[in-house]
C-alpha positions in Angstrom: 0.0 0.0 0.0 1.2 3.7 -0.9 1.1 6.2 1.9 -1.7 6.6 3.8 -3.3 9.7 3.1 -5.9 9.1 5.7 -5.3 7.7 9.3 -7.7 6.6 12.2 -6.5 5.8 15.2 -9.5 4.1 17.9 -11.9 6.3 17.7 -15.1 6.2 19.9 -18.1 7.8 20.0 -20.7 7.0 22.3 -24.5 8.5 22.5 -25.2 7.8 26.6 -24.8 4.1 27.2 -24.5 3.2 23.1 -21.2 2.9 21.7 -21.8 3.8 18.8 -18.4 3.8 17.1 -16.4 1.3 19.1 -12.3 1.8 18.8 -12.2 2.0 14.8 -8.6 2.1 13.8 -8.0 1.9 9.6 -5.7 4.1 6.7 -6.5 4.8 3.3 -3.7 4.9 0.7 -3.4 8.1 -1.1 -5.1 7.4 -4.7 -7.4 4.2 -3.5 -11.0 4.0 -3.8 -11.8 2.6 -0.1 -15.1 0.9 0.7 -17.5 1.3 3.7 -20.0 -1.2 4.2 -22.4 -2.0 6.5 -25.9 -3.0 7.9 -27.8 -0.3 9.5 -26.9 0.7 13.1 -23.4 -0.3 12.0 -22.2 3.0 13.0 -21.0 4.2 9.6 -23.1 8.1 9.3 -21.2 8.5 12.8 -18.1 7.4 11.8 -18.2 9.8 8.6 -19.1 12.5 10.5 -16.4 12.1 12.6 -13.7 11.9 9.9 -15.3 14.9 7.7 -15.1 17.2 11.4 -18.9 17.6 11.5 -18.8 15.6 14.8 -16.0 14.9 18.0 -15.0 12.0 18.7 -15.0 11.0 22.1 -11.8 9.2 21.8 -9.1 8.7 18.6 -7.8 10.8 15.9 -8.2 11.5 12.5 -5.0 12.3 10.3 -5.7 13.6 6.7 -2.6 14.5 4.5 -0.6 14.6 7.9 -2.2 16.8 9.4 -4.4 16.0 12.5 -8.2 16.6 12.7 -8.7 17.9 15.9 -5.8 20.4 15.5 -5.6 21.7 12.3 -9.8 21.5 11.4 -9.8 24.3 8.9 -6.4 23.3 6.6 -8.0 20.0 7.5 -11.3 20.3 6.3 -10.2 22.4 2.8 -8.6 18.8 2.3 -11.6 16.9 1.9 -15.1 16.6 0.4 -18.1 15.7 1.9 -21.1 14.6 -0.6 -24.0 13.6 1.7 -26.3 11.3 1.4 -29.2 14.2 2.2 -29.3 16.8 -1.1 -28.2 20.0 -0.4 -28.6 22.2 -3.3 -31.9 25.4 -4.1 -34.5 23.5 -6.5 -35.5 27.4 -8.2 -31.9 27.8 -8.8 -29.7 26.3 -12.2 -27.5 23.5 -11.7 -25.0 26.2 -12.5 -26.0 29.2 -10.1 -26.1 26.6 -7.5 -22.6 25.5 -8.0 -21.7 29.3 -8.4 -23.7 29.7 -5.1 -21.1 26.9 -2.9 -18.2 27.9 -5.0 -18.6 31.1 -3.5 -18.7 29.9 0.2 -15.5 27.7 -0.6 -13.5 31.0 -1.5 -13.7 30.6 -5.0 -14.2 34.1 -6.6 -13.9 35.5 -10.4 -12.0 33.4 -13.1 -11.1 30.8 -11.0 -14.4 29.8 -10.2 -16.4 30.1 -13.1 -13.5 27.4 -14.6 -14.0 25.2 -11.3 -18.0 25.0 -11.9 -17.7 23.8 -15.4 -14.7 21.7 -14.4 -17.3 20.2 -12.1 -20.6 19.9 -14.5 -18.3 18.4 -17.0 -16.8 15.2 -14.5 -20.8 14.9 -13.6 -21.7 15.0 -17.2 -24.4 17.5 -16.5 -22.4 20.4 -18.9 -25.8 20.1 -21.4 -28.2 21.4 -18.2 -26.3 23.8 -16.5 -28.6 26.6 -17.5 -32.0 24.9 -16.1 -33.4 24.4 -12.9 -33.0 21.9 -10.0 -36.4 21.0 -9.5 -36.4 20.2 -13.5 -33.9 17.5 -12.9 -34.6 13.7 -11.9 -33.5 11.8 -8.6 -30.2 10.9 -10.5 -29.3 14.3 -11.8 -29.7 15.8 -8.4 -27.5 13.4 -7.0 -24.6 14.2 -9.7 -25.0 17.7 -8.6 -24.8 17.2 -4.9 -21.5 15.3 -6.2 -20.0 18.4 -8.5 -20.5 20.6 -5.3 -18.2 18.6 -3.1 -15.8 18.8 -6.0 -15.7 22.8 -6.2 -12.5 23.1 -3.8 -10.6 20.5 -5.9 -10.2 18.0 -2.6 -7.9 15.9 -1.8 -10.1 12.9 0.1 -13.8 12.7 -1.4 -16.6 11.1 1.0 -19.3 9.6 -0.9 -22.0 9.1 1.6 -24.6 6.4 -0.7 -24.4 8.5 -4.0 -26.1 6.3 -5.8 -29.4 5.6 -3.5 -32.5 5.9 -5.3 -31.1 7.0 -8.8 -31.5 5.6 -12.0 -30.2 2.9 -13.9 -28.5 5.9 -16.5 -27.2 7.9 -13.7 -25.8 5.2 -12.0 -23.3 4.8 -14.4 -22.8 8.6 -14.6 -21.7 8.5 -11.3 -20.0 5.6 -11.6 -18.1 6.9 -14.8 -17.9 10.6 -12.5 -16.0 8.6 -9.5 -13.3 6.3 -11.4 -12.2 9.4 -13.4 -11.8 11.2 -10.2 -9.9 8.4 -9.0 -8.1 7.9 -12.0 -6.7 11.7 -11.6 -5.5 11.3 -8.0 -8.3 11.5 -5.8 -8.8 9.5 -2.7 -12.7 8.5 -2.1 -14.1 6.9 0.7 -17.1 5.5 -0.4 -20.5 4.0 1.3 -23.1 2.2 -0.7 -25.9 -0.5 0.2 -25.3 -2.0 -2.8 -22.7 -5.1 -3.1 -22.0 -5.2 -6.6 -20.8 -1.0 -6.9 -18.3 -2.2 -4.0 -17.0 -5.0 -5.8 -17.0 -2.7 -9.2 -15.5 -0.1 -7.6 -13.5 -0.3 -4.7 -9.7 -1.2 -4.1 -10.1 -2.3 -0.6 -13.1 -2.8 1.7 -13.9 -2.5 5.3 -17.1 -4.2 6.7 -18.6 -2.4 10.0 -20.5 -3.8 12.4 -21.9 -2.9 16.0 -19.4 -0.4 15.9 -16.4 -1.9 14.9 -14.1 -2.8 11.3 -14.9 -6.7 11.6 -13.1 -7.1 8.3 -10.9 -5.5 6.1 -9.2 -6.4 2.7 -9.7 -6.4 -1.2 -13.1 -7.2 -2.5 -11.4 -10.8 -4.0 -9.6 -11.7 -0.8 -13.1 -11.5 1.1 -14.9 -13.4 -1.6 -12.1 -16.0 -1.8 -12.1 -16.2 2.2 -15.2 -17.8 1.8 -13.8 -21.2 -0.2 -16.1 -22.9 -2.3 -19.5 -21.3 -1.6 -21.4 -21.0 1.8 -24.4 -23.3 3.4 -26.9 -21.2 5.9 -28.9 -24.0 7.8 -31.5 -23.1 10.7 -32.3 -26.3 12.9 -33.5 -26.7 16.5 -31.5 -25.2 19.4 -31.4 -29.0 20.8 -29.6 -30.7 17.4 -27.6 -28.1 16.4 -24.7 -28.8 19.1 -24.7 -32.2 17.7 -24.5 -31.1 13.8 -21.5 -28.9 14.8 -19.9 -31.7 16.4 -20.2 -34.0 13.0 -19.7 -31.7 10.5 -16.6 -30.1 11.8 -14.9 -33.4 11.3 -15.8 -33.7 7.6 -13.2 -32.7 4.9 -15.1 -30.7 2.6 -15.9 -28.4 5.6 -13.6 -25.6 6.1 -15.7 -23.9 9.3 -18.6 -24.0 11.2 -20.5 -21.8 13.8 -23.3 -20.3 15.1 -25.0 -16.4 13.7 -28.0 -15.0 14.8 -29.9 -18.8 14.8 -28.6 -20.1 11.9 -25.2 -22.1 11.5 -23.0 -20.8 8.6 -21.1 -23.8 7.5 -17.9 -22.3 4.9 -16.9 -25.5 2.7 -14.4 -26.8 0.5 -16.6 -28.0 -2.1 -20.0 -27.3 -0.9 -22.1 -30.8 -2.7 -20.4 -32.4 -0.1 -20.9 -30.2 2.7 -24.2 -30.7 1.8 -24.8 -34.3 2.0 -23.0 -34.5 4.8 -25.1 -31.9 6.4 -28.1 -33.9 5.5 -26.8 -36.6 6.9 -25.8 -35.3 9.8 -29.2 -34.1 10.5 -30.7 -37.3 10.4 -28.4 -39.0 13.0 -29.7 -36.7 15.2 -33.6 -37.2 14.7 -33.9 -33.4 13.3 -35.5 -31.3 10.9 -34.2 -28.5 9.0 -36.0 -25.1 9.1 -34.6 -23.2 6.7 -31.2 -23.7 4.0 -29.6 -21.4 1.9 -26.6 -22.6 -0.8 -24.5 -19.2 -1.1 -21.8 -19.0 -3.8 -18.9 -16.7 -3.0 -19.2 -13.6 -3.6 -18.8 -9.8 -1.6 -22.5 -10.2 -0.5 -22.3 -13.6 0.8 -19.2 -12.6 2.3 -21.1 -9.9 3.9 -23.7 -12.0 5.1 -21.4 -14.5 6.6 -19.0 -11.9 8.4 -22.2 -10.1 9.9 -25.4 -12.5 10.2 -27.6 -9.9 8.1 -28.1 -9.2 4.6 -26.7 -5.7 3.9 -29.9 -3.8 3.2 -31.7 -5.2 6.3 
């Protein structure tokens, strides 16, 4: 990995007796496109709002380009980009005044800012409807907006809070297309999404939250191929499923089994026989099966395995 261009270092963040951000500790390489996932609850918005300096940590520190959070917040915060998941632009106004209208509040004046609003329409592809109003523009389009004005200041670290959250099919892949050129012209993004396949499409590296806390962390393909041959997600009754452990942690198509939420997760070496060893395991012990799921590797199953939930629950 190239230099870290962001740093955190445990950081908590509790809400009364919920920890709600539990002793995180992660970097991001200057250049990568870094991935956020995780169920809701997981503590992401919080963690987000700590790094982008709209909230305090309780404990921990953020370091972005060197620099630390807490004690440099303004050179700190002219570093990065924040495009949140809430749309923060004037419907009556053009997609251009708007950007005219942030640019302004960034510094931006005169020259310099008329070329960094068409610098920013342009990357969002939105050039051809600069001249018409916000409130003319679909779910997508506003979206891409809310993108070019987090681009205004030319930052170093973009957050992408869920860009792509109720959008369209077409803008989808305008914003897709918008964040690898980004990233293929320097900039760092951290980027959450509830959707698997956009962090498998688009991200170098991956961290999974949950209850708080980074339960994994690596490439999209080294999580997948964590998972060996596929997945089998069994529920059986609280009484047999001590036993089933017990016999089908023996078997050599089994890589590991254990026990999520009332289901066992059972990761295989070749899954057909996982699976008739399962069923056979289950009749030994006089039981029935409530529910089975055959998952082939991939990020989501992955996801599911790691955390016990599907990511959109």
């Amino acid at each position: 990995m190239s230099d870290p261009i962001l740093i955190v270092q445990a950081l908590r963040k509790s809400y009364g007796e919920i920890e709600a951000v539990r002793g995180v500790s992660f970097q991001i390489a200057r250049g990568e496109i870094f991935g956020l996932l995780g169920p809701n609850g997981a503590g992401k918005t919080t963690l987000i709002s700590m790094l982008s300096g709209l909230l305090e940590p309780d404990e921990g520190r953020v370091l972005i380009g060197g620099l630390e959070l807490s004690r440099h917040p303004r050179a700190v915060k002219g570093r990065i980009g924040l495009v949140p998941q809430e749309l923060a632009l004037y419907p009556t106004l053009s997609a251009r005044d708007n950007l005219l209208f942030f640019g302004r509040i960034y510094g931006l004046r005169g020259r310099r800012l008329r070329e960094r609003v068409e610098g920013a329409l342009e990357i969002v592809q939105l050039t051809d409807r600069a001249k018409d109003r916000v409130d003319t523009f679909s779910g997508g389009m506003k979206r891409r907006l809310n993108i070019a004005a987090g681009l205004l200041h030319e930052p170093e670290v973009l957050f992408l809070d869920e860009p792509t959250v109720g959008v369209d099919p077409q803008s989808r892949n305008a914003i897709f297309e918008s964040v690898q050129a980004l990233n293929r012209a320097g900039m760092t993004i951290l980027y959450t999404t509830h959707y698997m396949e956009e962090a498998q499409r688009l991200c170098h590296r991956v961290a999974i939250m949950d209850h708080g806390q980074i339960i994994a962390l690596d490439t999209p393909s080294a999580l997948v191929r964590s998972l060996g041959a596929g997945l089998i997600r069994v529920r059986l009754p609280d009484p047999a499923a001590d036993a089933v452990i017990a016999r089908m942690g023996h078997l050599p198509a089994v890589k590991a089994v254990r026990r999520q939420d009332g289901y066992l997760h059972i990761e295989t070496h070749h899954i057909q026989e996982a699976l008739a060893g399962l069923i056979t395991a289950v009749a030994e012990t006089d039981s029935t099966i409530g529910s089975l799921e055959i998952l082939e590797p991939n990020l989501e199953t992955a996801f599911l395995h790691l955390t016990g939930k599907r990511l959109r629950d």
